[in-house]
C-alpha positions in Angstrom: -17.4 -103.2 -110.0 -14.6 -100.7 -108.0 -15.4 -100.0 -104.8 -13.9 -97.4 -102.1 -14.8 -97.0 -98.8 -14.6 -93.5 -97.1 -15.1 -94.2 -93.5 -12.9 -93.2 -90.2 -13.7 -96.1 -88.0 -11.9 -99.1 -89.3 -13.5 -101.8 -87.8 -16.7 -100.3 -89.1 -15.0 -100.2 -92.4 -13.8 -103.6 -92.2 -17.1 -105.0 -91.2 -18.6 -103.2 -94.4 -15.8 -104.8 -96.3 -16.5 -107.8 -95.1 -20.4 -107.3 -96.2 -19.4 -106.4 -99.6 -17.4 -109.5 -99.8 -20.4 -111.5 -98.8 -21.7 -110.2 -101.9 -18.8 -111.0 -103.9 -17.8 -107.4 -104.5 -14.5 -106.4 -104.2 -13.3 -103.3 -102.0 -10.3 -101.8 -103.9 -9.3 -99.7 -100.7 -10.0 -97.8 -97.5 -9.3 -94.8 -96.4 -10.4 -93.4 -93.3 -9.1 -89.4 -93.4 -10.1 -86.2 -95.5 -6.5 -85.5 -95.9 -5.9 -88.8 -97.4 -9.0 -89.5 -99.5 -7.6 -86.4 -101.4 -4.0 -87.5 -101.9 -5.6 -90.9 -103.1 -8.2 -89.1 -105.7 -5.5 -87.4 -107.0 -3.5 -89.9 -108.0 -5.6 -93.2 -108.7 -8.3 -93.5 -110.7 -12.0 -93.1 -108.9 -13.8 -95.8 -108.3 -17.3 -96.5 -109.7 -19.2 -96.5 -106.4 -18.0 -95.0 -103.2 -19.7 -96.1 -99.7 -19.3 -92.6 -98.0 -19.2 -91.9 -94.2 -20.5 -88.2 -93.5 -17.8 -87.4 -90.4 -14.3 -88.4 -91.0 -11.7 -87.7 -87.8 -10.1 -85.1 -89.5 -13.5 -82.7 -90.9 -16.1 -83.7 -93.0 -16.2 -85.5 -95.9 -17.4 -82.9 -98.3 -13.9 -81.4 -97.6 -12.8 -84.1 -100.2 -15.1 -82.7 -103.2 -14.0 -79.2 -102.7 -10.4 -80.3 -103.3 -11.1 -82.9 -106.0 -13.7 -83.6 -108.9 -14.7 -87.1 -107.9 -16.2 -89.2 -110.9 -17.6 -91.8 -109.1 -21.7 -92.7 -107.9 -22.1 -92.5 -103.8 -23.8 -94.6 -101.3 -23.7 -92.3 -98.3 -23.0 -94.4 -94.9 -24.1 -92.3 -91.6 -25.5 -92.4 -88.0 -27.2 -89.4 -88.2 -30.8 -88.9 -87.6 -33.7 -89.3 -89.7 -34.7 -85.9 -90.9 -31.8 -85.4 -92.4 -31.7 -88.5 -94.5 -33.9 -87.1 -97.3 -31.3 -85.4 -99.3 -29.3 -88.5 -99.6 -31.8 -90.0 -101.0 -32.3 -86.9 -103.5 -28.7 -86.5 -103.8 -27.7 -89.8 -104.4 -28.2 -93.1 -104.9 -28.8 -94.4 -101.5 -28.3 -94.1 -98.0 -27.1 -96.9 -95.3 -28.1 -95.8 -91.3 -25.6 -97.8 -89.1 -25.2 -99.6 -88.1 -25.4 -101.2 -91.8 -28.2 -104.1 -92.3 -27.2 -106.7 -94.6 -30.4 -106.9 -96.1 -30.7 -102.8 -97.0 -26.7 -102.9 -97.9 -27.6 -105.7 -100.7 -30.7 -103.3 -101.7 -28.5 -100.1 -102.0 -26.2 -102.2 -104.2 -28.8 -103.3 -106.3 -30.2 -99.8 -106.7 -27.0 -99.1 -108.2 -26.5 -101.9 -110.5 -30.0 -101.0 -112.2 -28.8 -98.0 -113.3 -27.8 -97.3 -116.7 -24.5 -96.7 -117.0 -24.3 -93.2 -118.6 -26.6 -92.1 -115.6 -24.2 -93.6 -112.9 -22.9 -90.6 -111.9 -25.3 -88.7 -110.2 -25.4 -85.4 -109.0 -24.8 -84.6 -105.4 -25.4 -80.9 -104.0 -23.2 -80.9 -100.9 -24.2 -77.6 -99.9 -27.4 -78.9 -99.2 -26.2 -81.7 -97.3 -24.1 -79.8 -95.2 -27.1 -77.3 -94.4 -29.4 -79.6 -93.2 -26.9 -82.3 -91.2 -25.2 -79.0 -89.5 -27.2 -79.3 -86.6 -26.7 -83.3 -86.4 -23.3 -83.0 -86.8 -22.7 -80.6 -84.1 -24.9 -83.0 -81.9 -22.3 -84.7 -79.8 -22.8 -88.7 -77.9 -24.6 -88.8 -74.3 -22.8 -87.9 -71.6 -25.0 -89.0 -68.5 -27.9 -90.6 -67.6 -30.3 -90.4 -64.8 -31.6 -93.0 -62.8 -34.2 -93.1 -59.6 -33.0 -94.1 -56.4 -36.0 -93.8 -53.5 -37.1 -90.2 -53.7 -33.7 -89.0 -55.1 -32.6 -88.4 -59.2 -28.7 -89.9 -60.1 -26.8 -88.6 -61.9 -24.3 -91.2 -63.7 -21.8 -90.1 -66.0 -21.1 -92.9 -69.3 -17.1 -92.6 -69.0 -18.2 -94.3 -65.1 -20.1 -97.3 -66.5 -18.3 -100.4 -66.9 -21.3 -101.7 -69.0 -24.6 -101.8 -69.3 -27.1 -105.1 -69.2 -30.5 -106.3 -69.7 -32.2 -107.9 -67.4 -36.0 -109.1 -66.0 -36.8 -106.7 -68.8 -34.8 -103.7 -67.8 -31.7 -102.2 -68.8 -29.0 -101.5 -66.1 -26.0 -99.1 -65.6 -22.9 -100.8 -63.8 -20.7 -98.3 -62.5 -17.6 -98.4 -61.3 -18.3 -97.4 -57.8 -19.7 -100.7 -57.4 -23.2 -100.2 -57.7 -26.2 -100.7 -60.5 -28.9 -98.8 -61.2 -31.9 -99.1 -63.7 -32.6 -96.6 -66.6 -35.8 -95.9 -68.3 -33.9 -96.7 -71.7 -33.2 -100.1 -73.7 -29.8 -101.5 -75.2 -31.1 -100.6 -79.0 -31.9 -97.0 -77.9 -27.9 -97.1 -76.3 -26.7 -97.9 -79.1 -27.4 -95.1 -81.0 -26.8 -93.1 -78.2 -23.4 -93.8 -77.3 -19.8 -93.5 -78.7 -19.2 -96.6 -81.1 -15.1 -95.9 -80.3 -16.1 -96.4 -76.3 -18.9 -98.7 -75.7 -19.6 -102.3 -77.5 -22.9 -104.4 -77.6 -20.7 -107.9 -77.0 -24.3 -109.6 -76.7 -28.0 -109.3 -77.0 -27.9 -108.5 -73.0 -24.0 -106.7 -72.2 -22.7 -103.2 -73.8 -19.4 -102.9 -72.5 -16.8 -99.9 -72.1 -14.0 -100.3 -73.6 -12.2 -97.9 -70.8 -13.3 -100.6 -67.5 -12.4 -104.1 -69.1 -9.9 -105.8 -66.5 -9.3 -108.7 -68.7 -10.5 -110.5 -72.0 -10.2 -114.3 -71.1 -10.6 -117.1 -74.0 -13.9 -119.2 -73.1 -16.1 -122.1 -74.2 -16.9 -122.4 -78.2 -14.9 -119.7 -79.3 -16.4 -117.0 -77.5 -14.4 -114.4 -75.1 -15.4 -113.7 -71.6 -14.8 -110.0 -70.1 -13.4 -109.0 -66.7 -14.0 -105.8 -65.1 -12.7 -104.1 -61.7 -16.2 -104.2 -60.0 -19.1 -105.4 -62.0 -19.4 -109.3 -61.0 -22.9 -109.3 -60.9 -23.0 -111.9 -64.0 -21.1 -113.7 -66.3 -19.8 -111.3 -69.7 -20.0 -113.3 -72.8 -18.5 -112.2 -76.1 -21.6 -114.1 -78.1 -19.1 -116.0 -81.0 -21.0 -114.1 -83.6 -19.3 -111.0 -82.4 -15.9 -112.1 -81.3 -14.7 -111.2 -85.0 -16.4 -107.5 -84.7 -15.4 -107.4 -81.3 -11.7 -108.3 -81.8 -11.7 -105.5 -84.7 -12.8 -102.9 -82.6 -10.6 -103.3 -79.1 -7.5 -102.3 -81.9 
């Protein structure tokens, strides 16, 4: 099997890579623009299955089957919310929500391998995509949270938060002012909240920001510990499951 992956942010690409691996499949390439997912179509041959991310940094990825007839089957790869998910499943052979599950990645593979080959290429009606994720897409990341202090609402911008933690069973904001402050949210709902090129779940209880790290300092049993400016409040631990993905993603 020939496998490409469309997607902008490479350690998300690499991470899917190394999933695929995993599954002994090999990736043939990456590319991670419009402009040069067309260049490569037009002058390699396609791939038999393509794992697709809907937003590329330069437009969307539709942009590529306007210029180019692609002959390959698609596995679309997005963030985007549920509602919208339908017509990849109409329009092609699967869909992946990130971040990608192992378990539904090996399932979306299989889907594909049980096809018959002269049915492999399936139709996909981008115009209908692009109608109903234009609202999604237009959606951007939060911005700013709110958080109760005595009788008074705070406002805290995400760019000020050094990172956010769990803790006693509630999630906190650490900002760089030097102060915490709890939010009626949880890390999982942050996570599909927040900029994946800004903010990092390093653990089950720290999300950091990539923009307040001080210092990234080897520690015990391969893991990493993380300084920041302000926020001493606890010890941040890179969990050694997520150094790897972690490491990716600071390039």
């Amino acid at each position: 099997m020939n496998v490409l992956i469309i997607e902008d942010e490479k350690p998300a690409a690499r991470r899917l890579g190394r999933l695929l691996s995993d599954q002994e499949i090999e990736v043939s390439n990456m590319l991670h623009s419009v402009e040069e997912s067309i260049e490569w179509f037009q002058n390699n041959p396609h791939p038999d299955l393509i794992f697709l991310d809907i937003q590329l940094s330069d437009g969307l990825s539709f942009e590529i089957f306007d210029a180019v007839e692609v002959k390959s089957a698609i596995i679309f790869t997005t963030a985007y919310d549920e509602y919208a998910l339908q017509a990849f499943k109409l329009n092609s052979i699967d869909y992946l929500l990130k971040p990608i599950d192992e378990e539904e990645l090996e399932s979306a593979v299989k889907k594909y391998r049980n096809f018959k080959p002269e049915n492999r290429k399936i139709p996909v009606d981008f115009n209908d995509i692009k109608n109903l994720l234009v609202n999604p897409l237009e959606r951007e990341f939060k911005k700013r949270f709110t958080a109760k202090v005595g009788q008074h609402i705070k406002i805290i911008n995400a760019d000020e938060v050094e990172c956010f933690y769990s803790e006693n069973k509630g999630t906190y904001a650490a900002t760089s002012d030097g102060r915490n402050y709890l939010l009626e949210t949880t890390l999982e709902q942050l996570e599909e909240e927040l900029s994946p090129q800004t903010f990092f779940r390093v653990s089950r209880k720290f999300y950091v920001n990539i923009n307040h790290i001080a210092d990234i300092i080897s520690y015990t049993n391969s893991r990493l510990q993380i300084k920041f400016v302000h926020f001493k409040d606890h010890e941040v631990i890179v969990s050694r499951e997520r150094v790897k993905d972690f490491k990716l993603w600071l390039e």
